[in-house]
C-alpha positions in Angstrom: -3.6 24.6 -20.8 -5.2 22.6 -17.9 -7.9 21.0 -17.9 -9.8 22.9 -15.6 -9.3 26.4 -18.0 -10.1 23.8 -21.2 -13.0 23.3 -19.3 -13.9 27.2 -18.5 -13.5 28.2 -22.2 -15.3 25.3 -23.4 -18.1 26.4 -21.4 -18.4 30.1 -21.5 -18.0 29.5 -25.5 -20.8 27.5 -25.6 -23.3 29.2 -23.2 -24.4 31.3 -26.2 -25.5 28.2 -28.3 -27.3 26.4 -25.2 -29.1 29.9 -25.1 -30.2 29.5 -28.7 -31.3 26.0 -27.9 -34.0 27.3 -25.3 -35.0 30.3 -27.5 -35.5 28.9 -30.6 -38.7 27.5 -30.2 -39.4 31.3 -30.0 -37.8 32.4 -32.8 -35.0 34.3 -31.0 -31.5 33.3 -32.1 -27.8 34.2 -32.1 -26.8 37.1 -34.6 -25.1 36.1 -37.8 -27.5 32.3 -37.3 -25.0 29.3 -38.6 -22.0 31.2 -39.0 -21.9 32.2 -35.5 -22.4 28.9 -34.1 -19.1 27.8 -36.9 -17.2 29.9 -34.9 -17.9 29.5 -31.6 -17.9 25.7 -32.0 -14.3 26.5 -34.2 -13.2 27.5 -30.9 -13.9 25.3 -28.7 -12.1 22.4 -31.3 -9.0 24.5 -31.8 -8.6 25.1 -27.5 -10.7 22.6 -25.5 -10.6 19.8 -28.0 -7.6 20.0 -29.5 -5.2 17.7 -27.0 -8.0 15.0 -27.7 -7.1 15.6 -31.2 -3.5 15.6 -31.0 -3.4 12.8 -29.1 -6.1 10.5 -31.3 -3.1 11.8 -34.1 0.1 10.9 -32.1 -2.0 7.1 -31.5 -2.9 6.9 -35.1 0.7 7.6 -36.4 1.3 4.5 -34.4 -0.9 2.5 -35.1 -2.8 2.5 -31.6 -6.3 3.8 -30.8 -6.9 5.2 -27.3 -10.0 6.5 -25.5 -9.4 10.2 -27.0 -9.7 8.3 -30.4 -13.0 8.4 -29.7 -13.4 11.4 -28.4 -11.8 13.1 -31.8 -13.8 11.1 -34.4 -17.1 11.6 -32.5 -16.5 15.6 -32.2 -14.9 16.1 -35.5 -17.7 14.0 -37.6 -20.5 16.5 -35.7 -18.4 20.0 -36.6 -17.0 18.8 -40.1 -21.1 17.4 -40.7 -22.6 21.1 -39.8 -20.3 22.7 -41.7 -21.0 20.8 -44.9 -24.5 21.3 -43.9 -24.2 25.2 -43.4 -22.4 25.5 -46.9 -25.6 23.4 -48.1 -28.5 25.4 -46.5 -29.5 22.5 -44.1 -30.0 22.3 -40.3 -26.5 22.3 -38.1 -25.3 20.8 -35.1 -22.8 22.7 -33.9 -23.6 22.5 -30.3 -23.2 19.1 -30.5 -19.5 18.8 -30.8 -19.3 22.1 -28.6 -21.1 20.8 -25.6 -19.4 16.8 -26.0 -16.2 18.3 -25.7 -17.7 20.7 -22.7 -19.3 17.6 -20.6 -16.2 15.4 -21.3 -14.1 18.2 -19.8 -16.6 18.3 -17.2 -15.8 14.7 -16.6 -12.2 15.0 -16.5 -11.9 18.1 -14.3 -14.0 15.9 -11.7 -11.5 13.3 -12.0 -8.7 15.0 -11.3 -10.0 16.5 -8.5 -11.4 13.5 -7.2 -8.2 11.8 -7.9 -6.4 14.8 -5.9 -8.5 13.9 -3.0 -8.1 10.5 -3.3 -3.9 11.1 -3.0 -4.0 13.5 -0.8 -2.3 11.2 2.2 0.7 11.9 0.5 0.7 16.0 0.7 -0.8 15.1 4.4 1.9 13.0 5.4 4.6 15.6 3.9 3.0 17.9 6.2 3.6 16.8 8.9 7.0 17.5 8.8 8.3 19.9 11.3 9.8 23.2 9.6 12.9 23.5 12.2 14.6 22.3 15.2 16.5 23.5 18.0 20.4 22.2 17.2 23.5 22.3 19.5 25.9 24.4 17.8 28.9 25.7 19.0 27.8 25.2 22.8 24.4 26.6 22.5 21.0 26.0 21.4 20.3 27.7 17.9 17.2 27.5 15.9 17.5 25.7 11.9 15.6 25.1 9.6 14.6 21.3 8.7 17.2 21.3 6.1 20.7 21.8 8.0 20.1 19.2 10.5 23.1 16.8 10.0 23.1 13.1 11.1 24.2 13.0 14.9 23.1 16.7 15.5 22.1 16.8 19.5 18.2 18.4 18.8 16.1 19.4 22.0 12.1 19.1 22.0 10.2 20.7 24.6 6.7 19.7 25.3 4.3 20.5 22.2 7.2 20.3 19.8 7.2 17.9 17.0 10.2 15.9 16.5 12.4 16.9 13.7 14.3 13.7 12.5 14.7 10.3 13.4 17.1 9.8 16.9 18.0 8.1 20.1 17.5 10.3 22.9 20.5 10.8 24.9 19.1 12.7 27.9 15.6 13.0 29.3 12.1 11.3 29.1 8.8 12.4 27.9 5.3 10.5 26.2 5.3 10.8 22.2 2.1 10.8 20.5 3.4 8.8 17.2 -0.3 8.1 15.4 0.5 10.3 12.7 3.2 8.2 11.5 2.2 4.7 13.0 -1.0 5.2 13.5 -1.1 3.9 17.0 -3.4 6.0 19.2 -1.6 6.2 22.8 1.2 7.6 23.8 4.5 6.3 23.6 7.1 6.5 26.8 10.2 7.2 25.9 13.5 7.7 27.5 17.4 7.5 27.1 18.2 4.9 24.7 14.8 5.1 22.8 14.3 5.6 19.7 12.2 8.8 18.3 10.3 8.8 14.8 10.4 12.4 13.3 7.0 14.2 12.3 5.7 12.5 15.9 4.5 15.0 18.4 5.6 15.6 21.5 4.0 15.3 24.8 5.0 15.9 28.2 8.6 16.5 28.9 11.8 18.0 27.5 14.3 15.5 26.4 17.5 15.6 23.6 18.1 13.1 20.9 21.0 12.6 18.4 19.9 12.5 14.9 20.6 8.9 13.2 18.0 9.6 9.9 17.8 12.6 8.4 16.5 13.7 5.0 15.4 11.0 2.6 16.5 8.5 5.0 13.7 9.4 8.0 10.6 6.8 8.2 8.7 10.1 7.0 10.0 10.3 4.1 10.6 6.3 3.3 6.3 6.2 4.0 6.0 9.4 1.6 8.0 7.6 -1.1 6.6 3.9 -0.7 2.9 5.8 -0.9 3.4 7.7 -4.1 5.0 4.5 -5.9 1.8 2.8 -5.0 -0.4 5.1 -5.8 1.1 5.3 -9.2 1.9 1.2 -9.8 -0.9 -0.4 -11.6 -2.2 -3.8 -10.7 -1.6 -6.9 -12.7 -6.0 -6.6 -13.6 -5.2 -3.2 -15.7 -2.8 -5.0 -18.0 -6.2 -7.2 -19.2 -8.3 -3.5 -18.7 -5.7 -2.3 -21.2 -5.9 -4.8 -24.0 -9.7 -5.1 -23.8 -9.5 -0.9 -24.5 -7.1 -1.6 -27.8 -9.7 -4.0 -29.0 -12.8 -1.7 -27.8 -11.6 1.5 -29.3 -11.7 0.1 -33.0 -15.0 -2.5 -32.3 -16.7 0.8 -31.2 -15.6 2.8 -34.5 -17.2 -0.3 -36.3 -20.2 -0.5 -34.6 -20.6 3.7 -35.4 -19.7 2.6 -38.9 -22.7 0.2 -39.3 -24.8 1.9 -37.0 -24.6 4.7 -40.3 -25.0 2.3 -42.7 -28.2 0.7 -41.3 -30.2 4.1 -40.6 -29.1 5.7 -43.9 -28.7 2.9 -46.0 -30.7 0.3 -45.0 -33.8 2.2 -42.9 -33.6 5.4 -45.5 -33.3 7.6 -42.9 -32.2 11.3 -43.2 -28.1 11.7 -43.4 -28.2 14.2 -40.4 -30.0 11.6 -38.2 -27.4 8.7 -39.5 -24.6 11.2 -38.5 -26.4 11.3 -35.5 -26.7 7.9 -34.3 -22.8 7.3 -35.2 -21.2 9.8 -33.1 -23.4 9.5 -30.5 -22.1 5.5 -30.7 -18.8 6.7 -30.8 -19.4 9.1 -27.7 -21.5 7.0 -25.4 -18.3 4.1 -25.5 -15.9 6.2 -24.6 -14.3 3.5 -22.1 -12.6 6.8 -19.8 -14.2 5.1 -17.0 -13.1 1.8 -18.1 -9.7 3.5 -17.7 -9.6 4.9 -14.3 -11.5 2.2 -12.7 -7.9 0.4 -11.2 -6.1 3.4 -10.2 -8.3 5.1 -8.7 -9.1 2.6 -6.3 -5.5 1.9 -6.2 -4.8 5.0 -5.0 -7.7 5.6 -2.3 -6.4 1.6 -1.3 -2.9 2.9 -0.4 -4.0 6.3 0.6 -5.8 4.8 3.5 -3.9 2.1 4.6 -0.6 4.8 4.9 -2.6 6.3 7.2 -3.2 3.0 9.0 0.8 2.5 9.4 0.3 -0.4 6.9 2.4 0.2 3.8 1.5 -1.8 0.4 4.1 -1.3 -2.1 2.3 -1.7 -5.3 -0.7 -2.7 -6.8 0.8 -6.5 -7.7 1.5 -6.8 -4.0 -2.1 -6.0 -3.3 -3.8 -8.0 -5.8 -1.1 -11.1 -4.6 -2.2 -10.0 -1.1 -5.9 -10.9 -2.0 -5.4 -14.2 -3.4 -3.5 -15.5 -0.1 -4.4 -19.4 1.0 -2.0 -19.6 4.1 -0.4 -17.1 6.1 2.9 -18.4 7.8 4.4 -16.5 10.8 8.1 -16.5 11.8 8.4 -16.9 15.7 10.3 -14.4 17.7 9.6 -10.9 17.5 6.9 -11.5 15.1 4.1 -13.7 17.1 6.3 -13.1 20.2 7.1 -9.9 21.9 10.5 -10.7 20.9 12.0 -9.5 24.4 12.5 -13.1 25.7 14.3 -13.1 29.6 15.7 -15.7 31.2 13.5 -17.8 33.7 15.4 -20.3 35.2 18.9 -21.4 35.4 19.9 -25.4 36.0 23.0 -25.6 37.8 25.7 -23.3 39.4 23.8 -20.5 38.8 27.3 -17.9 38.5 29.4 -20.4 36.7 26.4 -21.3 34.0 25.7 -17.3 33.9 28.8 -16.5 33.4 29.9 -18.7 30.8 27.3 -18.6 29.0 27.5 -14.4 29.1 31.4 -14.7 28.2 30.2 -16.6 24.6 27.4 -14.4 24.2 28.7 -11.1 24.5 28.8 -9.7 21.3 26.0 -11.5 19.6 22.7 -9.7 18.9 20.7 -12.5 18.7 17.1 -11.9 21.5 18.8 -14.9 23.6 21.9 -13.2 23.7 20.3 -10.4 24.7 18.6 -12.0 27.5 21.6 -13.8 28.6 23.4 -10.4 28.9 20.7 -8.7 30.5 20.2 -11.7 33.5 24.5 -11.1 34.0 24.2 -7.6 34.4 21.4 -7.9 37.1 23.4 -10.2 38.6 26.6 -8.0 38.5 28.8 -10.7 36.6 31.6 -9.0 35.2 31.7 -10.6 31.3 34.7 -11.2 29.1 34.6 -12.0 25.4 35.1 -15.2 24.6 38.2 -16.0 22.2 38.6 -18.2 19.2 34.7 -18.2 18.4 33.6 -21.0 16.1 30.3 -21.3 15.0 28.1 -25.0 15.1 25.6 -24.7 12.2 22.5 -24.8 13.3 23.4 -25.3 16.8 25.4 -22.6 18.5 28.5 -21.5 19.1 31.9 -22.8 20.7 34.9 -20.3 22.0 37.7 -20.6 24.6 36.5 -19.0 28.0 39.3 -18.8 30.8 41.8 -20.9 29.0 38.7 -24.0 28.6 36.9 -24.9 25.2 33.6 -23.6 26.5 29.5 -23.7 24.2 26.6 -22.5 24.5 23.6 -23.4 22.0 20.5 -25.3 21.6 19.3 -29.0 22.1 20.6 -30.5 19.4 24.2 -29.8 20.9 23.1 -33.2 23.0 24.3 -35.5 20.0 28.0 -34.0 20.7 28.2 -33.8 24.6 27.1 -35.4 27.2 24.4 -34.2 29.2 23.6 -36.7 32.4 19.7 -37.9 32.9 19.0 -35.5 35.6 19.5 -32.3 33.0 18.0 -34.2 30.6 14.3 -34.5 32.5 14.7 -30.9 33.9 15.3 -29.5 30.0 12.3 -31.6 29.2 10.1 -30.2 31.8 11.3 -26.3 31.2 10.2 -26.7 27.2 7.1 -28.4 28.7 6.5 -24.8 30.0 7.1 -23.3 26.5 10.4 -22.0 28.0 13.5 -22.2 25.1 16.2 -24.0 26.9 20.2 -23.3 26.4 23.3 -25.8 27.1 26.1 -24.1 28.5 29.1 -26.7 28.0 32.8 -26.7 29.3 35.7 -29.0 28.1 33.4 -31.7 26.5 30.7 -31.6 29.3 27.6 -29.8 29.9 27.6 -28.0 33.0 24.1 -26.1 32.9 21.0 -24.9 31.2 19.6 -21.6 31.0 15.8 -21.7 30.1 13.9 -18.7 28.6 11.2 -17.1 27.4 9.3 -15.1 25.3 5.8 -14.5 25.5 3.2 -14.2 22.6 2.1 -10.4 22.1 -1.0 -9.3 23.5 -2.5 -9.0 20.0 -1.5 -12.6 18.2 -4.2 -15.0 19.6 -6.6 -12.3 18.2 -5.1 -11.8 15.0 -4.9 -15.8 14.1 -8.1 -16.4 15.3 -9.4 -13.0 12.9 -6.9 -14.8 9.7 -8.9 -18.2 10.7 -11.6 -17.1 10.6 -11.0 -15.4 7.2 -10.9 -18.7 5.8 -7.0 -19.1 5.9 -4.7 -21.6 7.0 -2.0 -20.7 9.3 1.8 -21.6 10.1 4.5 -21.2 12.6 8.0 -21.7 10.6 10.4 -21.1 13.0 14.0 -22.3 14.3 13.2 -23.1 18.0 12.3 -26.8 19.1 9.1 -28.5 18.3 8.3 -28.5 21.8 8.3 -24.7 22.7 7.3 -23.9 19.1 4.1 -26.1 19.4 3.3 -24.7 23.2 3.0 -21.2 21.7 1.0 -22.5 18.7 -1.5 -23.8 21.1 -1.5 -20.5 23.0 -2.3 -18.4 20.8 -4.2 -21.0 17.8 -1.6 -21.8 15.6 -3.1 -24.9 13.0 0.4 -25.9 11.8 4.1 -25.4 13.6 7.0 -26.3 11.4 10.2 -26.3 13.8 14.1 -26.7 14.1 14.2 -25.2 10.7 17.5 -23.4 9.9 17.5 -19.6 9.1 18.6 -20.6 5.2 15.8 -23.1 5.1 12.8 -20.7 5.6 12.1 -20.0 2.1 12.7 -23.8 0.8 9.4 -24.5 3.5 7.7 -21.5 1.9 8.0 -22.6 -1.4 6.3 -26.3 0.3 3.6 -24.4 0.9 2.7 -22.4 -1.8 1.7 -25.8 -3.9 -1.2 -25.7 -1.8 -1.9 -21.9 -3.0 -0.1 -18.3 -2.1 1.8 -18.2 0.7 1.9 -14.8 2.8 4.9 -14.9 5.1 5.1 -12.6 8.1 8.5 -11.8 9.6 10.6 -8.7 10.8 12.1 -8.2 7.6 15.9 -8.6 8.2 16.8 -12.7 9.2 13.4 -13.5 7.0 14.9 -11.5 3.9 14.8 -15.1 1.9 11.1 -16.4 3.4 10.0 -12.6 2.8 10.7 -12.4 -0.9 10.3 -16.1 -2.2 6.5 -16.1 -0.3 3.7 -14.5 -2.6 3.5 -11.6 -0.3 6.0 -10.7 2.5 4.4 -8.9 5.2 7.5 -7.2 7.4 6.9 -6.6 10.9 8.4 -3.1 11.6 9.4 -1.1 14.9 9.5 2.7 14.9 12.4 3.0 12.4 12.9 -0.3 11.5 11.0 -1.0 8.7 13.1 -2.9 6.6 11.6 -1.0 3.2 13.8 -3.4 0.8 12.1 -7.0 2.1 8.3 -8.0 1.8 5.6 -6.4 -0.7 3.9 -5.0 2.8 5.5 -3.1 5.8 3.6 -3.0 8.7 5.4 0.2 10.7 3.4 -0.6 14.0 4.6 -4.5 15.4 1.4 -5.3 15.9 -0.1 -8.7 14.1 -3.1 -7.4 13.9 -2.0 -5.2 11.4 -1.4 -8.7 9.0 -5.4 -9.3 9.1 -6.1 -5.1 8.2 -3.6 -5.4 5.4 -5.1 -8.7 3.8 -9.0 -7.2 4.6 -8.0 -4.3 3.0 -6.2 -5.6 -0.2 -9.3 -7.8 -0.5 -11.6 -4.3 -0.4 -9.7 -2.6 -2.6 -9.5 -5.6 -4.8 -13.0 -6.0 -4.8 -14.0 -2.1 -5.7 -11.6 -2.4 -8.6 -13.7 -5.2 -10.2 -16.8 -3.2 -9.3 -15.7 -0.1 -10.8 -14.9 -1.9 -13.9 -18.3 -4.5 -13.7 -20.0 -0.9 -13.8 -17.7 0.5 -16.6 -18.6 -2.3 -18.9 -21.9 -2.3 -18.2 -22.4 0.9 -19.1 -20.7 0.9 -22.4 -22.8 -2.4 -22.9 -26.1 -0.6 -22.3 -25.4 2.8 -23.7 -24.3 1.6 -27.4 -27.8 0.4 -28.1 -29.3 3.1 -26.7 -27.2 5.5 -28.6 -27.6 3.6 -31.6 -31.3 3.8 -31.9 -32.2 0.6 -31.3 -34.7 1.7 -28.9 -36.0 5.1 -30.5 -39.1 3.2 -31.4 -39.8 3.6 -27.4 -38.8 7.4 -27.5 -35.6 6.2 -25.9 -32.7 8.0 -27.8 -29.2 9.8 -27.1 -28.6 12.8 -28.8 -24.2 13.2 -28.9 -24.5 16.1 -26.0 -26.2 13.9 -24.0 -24.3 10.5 -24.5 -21.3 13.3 -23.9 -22.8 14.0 -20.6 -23.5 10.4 -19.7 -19.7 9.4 -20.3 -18.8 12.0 -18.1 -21.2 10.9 -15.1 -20.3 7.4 -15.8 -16.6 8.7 -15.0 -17.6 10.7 -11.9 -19.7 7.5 -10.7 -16.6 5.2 -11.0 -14.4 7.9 -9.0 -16.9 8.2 -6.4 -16.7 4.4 -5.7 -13.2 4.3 -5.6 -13.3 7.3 -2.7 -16.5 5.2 -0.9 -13.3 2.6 0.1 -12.3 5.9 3.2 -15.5 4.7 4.1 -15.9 1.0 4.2 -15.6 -0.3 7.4 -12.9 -2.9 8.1 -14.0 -5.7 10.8 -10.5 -5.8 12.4 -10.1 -2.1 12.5 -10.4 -0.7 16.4 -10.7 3.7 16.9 -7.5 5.1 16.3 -6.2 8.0 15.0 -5.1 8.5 11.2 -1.6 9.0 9.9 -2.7 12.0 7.9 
């Protein structure tokens, strides 16, 4: 039975006794007295209360006590008590254990709705799938459902359409509204050769894609995964929460234990009023919202940032995430736009081009890239290379037109000659931030190719945000000291560590973390090393690259701004779990007194329905402040739309 029905019975069973309560006084009461009360309150133990039994039983049989524990004892000393007391001819209590079991059901049924609420980006983001799409099949358009698309189905979207799958559209252009998924709030042009998320919406014109991700592979559905892992991960804090409730469970049966013994032994006070003061002891403890302090802000923590396009993987990552010291950066495509183009060219401009395009040609390296792109504006037919050979840590060597022929960076000076003229212009070109290439034939350098990729809009803003945050930041990157350090001043940079070799990333990381965690930011395929030895890897994504196997945190928009929401949210969520449990002690710490008479010299007491009632708000309060993060504002947060 669910708890919402537990709850329902437990109620309508005891209405009749809360009646009896009010009319009492004048001398109205339930037909059949005592023996009706035994059997409604029979009821409600045998339905509503009987999993808190079972599982105070399955905990006892190994040697365990749980929160339920409590919940059992307390319930079960009031009903067995009234029924001894109804065989004896004394006063009952069997609305007691009726209406603890109602209110704690009460409780719980808020929870769960709450908690419902709270994970409710995940049914959001699944629906925002589309239900079809409009397939080539057979030589014409057809209708499918979701389902049967197949990877490298041809899928038309007209205006208004969501986009089914993940593609590359092959013909037409349009405007995408992707916020749903990246949370990004203006449209996205797209045309042939870009890629498409699926669940985005969109816009303005018709265009066709070919399916690449379909199914369980789509960013969708990696999101929708990565989300309910997180939201059901628990964070390193509730392994401490958890012990402290295997010692609190039996210190709270103690405490009810003397609290008896004191008032009936010591103080000489009636049995019934002993009883009373135990189980209301055992009630008022109850750590439930000891319990769902963590997850529940766990969840709302996750929830929220999914529908910022920021993806935390579990609750370690984000209680790592809100330790962090220093932040380090990889270079190229992460402070960078990562789209370098080639600026200037030092010598024959067509034989240095094409050389240098010859060697490059089926590289996928950004500099290649930029290489290639410069020849093809400049209509320069390119031939691969032969006999490629690769210089660690410098570049590459081939044979281009029957010469030994490389291309790579400035540390290719120790092996060639490179004549003082070159020498002063390379110097001046990495003055201007520029990364400069050597383009060599047969033992000589003949040219350099200088080029350059400019920080994104958003990176001086996001270090200056971390900086100011308190934390320490750090360029690791391959490139020269000289460029490296001419974009650390551009956009704030404190530290640059440069001409470090791709392999070598994660020994620097591990440098750095003596000084305290280390959160390294990368895109998540060459940083795979820096990205899992760091304390948190942060992956830079784009569209539907996301690289879901490195870094604790994928950030699906590439913006670096996303690095500071992602750290100032861990360190919310962090924060409301250690409120939610400050509160949860506290009130176990105040209520036991209470409950145990200490105070009933004052007229302050707590009768077992009422401590049962008090658990249950105390449950609802901790709930609430986990769903109060959706409201907490974050400093680096600017309007956009939500994923969900």
């Amino acid at each position: 039975m669910s708890i919402k029905n537990r709850f329902v019975f437990s109620l309508v069973v005891s209405l009749p006794m809360l009646v009896e309560m009010f009319t009492k006084p004048f001398g109205l009461m339930l037909p059949g007295g005592a023996w009706t009360m035994f059997l409604l309150a029979t009821a409600v133990m045998a339905v509503s209360a009987g999993p808190f039994i079972q599982s105070a039983w399955a905990a006892f049989r190994h040697h365990h006590a749980n929160m339920d524990t409590l919940v059992a004892i307390g319930t079960i000393t009031a009903y067995l008590y009234s029924f001894y007391a109804m065989l004896a001819g004394k006063a009952v209590f069997f609305e007691s254990a009726a209406f603890v079991v109602t209110f704690i059901l009460l409780g719980q049924y808020f929870e769960e709705k709450m908690k419902h609420s709270a994970s409710g980006a995940v049914s959001k983001l699944v629906d925002l799938q589309a239900k079809d799409a409009e397939v080539m099949r057979d030589g014409q358009w057809t209708q499918v459902p979701l389902a049967q698309v197949a990877v490298n189905d041809v899928i038309r979207v007209r205006p208004g359409q969501k986009i089914a799958v993940d593609g590359v559209i092959v013909d037409g252009s349009s405007t995408i509204d992707e916020s749903m998924v990246t949370g990004e709030s203006m449209p996205v042009t797209k045309q042939t050769g870009d890629k498409v998320i699926g669940a985005t919406m969109n816009n303005t014109g018709t265009f066709t894609f070919k399916a690449s991700k379909v199914g369980n592979d789509t960013l969708l559905s990696q999101i929708v995964e990565m989300v309910k892992k997180a939201q059901t991960s628990h964070a390193p804090i509730q392994k401490t929460v958890d012990k402290v409730a295997d010692i609190f469970v039996p210190a709270v049966l103690i405490a009810a234990i003397v609290t008896f013994t004191i008032w009936y032994v010591f103080l000489g006070a009636p049995l019934v009023s002993a009883v009373l003061f135990a189980v209301s002891v055992v009630i008022i403890a109850c750590p439930c919202a000891l319990g769902i302090a963590t997850p529940t802000a766990l969840m709302v923590g996750t929830g929220r940032s999914a529908k910022m396009g920021i993806l935390i993987k579990n609750g370690e990552v984000l209680e790592a995430a809100n330790r962090v010291k220093t932040v380090v950066f990889d270079k190229t495509g992460t402070i960078t736009a990562g789209h370098p183009q080639v600026t200037d060219i030092v010598g024959d401009p067509q034989q240095v081009l094409q050389v240098a395009a010859n060697l490059e040609v089926a590289s996928e390296h950004p500099l290649a890239t930029a290489i290639l792109d410069k020849a093809k504006a400049e209509n320069i037919a390119v031939t691969a290379a032969q006999d490629f050979q690769a210089i660690e840590g410098k570049g590459v060597q081939a044979t281009v037109a029957g010469q030994p022929a490389v291309i790579g960076n400035d540390k290719l000076i120790a092996d060639y000659k490179l004549d003082a003229t070159l020498s002063d212009q390379m110097a001046q070109l990495q003055a201007e931030a520029k990364t400069v290439v050597l383009v060599g034939v047969a033992d000589q350098i003949i040219g350099l190719i200088a080029i350059q990729d400019a920080p994104k809009a958003s990176s001086a803003a996001a270090i200056a945000a971390l900086k100011h945050r308190g934390l320490r930041t750090v360029m690791l990157t391959g490139d020269n000291q000289r460029v490296a350090q001419a974009i650390a001043d551009e956009v704030g940079i404190d530290t640059v560590i440069a001409d470090v070799l791709p392999g070598d990333k994660a020994d620097h990381v591990k440098q750095l973390q003596a000084d305290g965690p280390v959160a390294f930011v990368g895109d998540g395929i060459n940083d795979a090393p820096a990205l899992t030895t760091a304390d948190v890897g942060i992956a830079m994504g784009s569209g539907t690259d996301i690289a879901i196997e490195s870094g604790g945190i994928v950030l699906v928009k590439n913006d670096l701004m996303d690095v500071v929401r992602a750290l100032e949210l861990s360190q919310k969520t962090f924060n409301r779990i250690k409120l939610n449990l400050f509160w949860a002690f506290i009130y176990n710490t105040l209520g036991i007194p209470v409950a145990a008479g200490i105070f009933v010299v004052f007229g302050l007491s707590l009768s077992p329905e009422l401590a049962g009632l008090g658990m249950a708000l105390s449950s609802l309060s901790v709930v609430a402040s986990s769903l109060l993060l959706n409201k907490s504002k974050l400093t680096s947060t600017p309007a956009t739309k939500s994923v969900a």
